[in-house]
N, CA and C of each residue as an Amber inpcrd file, in Angstrom:
protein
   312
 110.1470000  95.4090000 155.6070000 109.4960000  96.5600000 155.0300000
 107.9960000  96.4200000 155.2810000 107.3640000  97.2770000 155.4490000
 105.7780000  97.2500000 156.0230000 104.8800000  98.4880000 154.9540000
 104.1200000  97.5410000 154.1880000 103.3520000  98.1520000 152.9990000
 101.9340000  98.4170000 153.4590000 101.4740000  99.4890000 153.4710000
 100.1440000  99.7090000 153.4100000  99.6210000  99.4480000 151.9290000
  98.2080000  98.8780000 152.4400000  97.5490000  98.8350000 150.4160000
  96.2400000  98.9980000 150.6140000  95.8350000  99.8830000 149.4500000
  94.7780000 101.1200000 149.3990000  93.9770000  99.9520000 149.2720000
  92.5720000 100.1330000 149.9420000  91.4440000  99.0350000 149.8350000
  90.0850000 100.5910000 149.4390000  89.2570000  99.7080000 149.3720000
  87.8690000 100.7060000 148.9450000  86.9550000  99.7940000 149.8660000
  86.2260000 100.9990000 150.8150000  84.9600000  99.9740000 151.6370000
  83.9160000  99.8870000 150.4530000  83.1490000  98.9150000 150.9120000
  82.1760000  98.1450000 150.0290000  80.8060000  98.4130000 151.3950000
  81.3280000  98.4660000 152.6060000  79.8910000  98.4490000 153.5390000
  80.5300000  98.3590000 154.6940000  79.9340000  99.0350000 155.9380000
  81.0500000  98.6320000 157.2130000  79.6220000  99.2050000 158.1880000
  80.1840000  99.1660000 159.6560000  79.3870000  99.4110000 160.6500000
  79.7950000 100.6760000 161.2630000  81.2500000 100.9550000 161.3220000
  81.7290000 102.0130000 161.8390000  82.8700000 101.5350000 162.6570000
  82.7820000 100.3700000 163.0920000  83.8090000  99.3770000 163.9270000
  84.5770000  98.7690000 163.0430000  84.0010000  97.8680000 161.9950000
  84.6460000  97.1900000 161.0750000  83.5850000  97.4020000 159.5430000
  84.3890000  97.2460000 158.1280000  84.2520000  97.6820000 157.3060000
  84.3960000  96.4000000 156.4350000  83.9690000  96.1100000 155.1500000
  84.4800000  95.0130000 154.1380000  85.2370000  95.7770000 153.0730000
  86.1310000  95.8240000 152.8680000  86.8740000  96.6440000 151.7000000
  86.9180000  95.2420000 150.8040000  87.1620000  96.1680000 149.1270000
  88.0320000  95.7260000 148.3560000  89.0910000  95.7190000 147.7270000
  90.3570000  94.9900000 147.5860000  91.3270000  95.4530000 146.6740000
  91.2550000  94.9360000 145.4350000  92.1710000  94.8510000 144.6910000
  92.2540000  94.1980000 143.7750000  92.5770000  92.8810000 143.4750000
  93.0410000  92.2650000 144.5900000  92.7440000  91.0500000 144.7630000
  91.3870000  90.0160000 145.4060000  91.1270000  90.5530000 146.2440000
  90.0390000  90.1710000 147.4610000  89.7140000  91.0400000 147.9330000
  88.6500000  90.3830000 148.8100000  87.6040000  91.6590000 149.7470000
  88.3410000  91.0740000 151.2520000  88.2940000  91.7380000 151.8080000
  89.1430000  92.0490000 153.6190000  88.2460000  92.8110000 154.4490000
  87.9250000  92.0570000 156.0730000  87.5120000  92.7960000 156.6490000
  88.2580000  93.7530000 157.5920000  88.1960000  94.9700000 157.6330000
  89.1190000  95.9480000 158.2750000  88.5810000  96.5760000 159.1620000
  89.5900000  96.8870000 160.4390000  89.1180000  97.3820000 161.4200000
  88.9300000  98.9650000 161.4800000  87.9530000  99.8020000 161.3470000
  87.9740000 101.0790000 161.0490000  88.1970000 102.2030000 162.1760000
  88.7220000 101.4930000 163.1410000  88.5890000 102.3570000 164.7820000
  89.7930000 103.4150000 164.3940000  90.6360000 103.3560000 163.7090000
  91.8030000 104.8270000 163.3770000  91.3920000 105.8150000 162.5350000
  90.2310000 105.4380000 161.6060000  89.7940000 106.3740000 160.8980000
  88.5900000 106.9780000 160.9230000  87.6710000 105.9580000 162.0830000
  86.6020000 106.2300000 161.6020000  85.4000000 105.0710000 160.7230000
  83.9750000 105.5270000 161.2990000  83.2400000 104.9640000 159.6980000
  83.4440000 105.8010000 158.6860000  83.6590000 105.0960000 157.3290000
  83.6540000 105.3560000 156.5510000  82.7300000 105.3420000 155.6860000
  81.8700000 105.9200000 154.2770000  80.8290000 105.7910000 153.9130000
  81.3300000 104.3420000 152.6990000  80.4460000 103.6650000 152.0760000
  81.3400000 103.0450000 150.5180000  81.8480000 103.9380000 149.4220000
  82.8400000 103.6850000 148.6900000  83.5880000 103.6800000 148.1650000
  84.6880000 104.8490000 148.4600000  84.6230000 105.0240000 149.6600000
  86.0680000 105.8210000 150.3990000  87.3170000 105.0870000 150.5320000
  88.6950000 105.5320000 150.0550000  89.6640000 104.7860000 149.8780000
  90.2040000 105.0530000 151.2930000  91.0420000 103.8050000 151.7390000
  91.9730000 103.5360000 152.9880000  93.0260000 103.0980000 152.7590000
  93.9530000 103.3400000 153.1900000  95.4950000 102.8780000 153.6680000
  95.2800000 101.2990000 154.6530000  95.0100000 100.4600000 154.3630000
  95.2140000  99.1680000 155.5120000  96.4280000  98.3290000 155.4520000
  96.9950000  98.1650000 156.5610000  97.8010000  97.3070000 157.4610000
  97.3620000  96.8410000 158.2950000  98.0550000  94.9150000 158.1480000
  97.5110000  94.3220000 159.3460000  96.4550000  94.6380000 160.0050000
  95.3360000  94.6450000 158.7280000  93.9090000  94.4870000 159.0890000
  93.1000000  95.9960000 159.7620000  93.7490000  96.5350000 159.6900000
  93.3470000  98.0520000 160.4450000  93.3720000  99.0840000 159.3820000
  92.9450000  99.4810000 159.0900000  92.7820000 101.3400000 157.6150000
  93.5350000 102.0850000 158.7050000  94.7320000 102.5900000 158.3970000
  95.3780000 103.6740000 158.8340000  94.9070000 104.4560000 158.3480000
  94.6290000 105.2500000 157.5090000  94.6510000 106.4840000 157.0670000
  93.6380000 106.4420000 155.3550000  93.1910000 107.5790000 155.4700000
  91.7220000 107.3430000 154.2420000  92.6450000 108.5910000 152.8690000
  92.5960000 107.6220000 152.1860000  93.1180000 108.3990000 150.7540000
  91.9470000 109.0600000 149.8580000  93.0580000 109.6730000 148.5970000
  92.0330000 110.2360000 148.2650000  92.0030000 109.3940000 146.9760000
  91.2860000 109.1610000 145.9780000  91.4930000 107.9690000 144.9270000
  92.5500000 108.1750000 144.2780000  92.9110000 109.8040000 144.2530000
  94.6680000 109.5930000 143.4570000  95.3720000 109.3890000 143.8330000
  95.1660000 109.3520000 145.1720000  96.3880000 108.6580000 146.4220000
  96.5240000 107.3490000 146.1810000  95.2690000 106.8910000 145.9710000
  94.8180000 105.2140000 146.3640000  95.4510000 105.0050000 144.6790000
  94.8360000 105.2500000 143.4220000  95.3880000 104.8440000 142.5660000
  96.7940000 105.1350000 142.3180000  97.2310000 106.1850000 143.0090000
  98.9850000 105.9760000 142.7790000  99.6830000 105.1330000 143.5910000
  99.6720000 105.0220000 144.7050000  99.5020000 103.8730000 145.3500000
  99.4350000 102.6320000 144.6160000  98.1710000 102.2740000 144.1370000
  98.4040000 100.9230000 143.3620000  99.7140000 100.4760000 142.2900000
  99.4880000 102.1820000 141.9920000 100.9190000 102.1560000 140.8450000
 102.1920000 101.7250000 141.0790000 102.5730000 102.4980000 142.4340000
 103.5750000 102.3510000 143.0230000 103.6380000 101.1670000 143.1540000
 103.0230000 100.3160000 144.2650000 103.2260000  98.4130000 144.1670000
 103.2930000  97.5780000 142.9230000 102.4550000  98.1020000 142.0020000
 102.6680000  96.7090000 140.7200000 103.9520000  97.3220000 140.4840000
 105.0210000  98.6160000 140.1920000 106.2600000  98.8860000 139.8760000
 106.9620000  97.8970000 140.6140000 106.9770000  98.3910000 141.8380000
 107.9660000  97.1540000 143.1490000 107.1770000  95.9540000 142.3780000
 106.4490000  95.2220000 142.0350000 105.6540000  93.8480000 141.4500000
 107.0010000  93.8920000 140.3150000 106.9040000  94.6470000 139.4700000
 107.7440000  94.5980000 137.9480000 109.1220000  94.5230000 138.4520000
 109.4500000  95.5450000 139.5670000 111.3230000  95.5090000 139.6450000
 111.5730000  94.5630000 140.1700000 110.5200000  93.6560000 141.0050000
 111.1220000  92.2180000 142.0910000 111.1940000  90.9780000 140.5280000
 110.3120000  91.3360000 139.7220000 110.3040000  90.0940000 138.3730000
 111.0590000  90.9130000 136.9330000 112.1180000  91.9420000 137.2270000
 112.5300000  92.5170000 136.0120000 112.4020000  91.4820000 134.9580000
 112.7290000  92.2350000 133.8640000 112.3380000  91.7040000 133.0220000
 112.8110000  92.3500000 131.6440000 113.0180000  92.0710000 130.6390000
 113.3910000  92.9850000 129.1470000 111.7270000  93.7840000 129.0150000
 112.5310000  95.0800000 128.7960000 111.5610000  96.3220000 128.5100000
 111.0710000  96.5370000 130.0760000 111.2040000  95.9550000 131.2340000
 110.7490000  96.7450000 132.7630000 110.9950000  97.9500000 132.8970000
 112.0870000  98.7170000 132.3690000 112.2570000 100.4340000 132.8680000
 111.1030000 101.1460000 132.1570000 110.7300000 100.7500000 131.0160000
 109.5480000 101.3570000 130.4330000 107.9690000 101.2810000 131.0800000
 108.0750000  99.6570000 131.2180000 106.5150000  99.3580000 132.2730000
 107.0210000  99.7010000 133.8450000 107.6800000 100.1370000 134.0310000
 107.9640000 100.6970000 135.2910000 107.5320000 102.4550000 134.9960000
 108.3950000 102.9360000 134.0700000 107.4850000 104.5140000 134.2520000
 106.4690000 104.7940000 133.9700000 105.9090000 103.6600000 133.2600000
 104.8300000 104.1410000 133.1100000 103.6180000 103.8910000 134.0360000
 104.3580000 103.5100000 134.8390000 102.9610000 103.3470000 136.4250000
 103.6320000 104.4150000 137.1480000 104.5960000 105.6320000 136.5490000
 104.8630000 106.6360000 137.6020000 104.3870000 107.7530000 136.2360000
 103.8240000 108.0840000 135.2820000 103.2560000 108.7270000 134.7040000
 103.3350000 110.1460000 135.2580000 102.1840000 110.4510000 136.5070000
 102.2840000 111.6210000 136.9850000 103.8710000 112.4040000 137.2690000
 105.0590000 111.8110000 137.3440000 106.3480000 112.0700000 137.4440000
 106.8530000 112.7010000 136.0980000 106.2840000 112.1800000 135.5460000
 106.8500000 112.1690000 133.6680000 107.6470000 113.5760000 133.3320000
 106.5980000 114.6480000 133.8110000 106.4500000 116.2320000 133.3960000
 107.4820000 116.7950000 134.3730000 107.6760000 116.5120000 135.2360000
 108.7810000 117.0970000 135.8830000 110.0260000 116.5310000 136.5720000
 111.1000000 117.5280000 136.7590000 111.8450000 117.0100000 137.3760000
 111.8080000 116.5830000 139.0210000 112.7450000 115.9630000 139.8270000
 112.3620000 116.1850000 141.0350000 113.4860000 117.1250000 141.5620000
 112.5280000 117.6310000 142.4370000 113.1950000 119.2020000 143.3860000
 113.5710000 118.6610000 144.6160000 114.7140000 119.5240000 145.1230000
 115.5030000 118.9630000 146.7530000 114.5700000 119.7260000 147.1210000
 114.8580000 119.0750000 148.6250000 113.3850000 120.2990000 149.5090000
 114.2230000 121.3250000 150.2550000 113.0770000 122.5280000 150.0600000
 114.0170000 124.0720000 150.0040000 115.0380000 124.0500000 151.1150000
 115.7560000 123.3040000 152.4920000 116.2900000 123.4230000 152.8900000
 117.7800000 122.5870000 152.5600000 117.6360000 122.0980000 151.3640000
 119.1200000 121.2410000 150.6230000 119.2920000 122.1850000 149.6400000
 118.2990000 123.3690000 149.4030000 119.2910000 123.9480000 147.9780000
 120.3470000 124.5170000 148.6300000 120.8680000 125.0530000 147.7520000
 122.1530000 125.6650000 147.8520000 121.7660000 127.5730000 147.2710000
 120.7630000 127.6790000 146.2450000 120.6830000 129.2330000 146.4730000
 118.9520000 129.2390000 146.5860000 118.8630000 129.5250000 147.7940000
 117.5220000 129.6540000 148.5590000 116.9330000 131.3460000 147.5970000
């Protein structure tokens, strides 16, 4: 499985960038996206920013991984600290996409 994880530049040249995550700072190669200015969020893999988020991207994103973090270490009470890093989900149901319904 191949995870992108949202970093934030801290300072870059236009070639390469210093992001931070929440663990450490990483230097990333910015040639797919672009320079970036600081505190613009990125998608990085294997050292490269695929793709520049937007911070609710980037913070749902984070959400999403500590969940996979909680379901790989379940635990008593995990279904609860699991939805609640999907919050934005809470309010609705999920919808098939308009070409699986059945009355269009």
């Amino acid at each position: 499985m191949c995870i992108g994880i949202p970093l934030r530049v801290i300072e870059g040249d236009g070639v390469w960038a210093v992001c931070e995550g929440r663990d450490a700072r990483e230097r990333v190669d910015m040639l797919i996206v672009g320079a970036q200015p600081p505190g613009t969020w990125v998608l990085a893999f294997h050292g490269a920013a695929r793709r520049v988020l937007t911070e609710t991207e980037a913070l749902q994103t984070l959400d999403a991984l500590d969940a996979l973090g909680l379901a790989l270490q379940w635990r008593d009470g995990g279904r609860e600290a699991i939805d609640a890093l999907f919050a934005d989900l809470a309010d609705r149901e999920p919808q098939l996409p308009e070409h699986l319904r059945t009355n269009r």
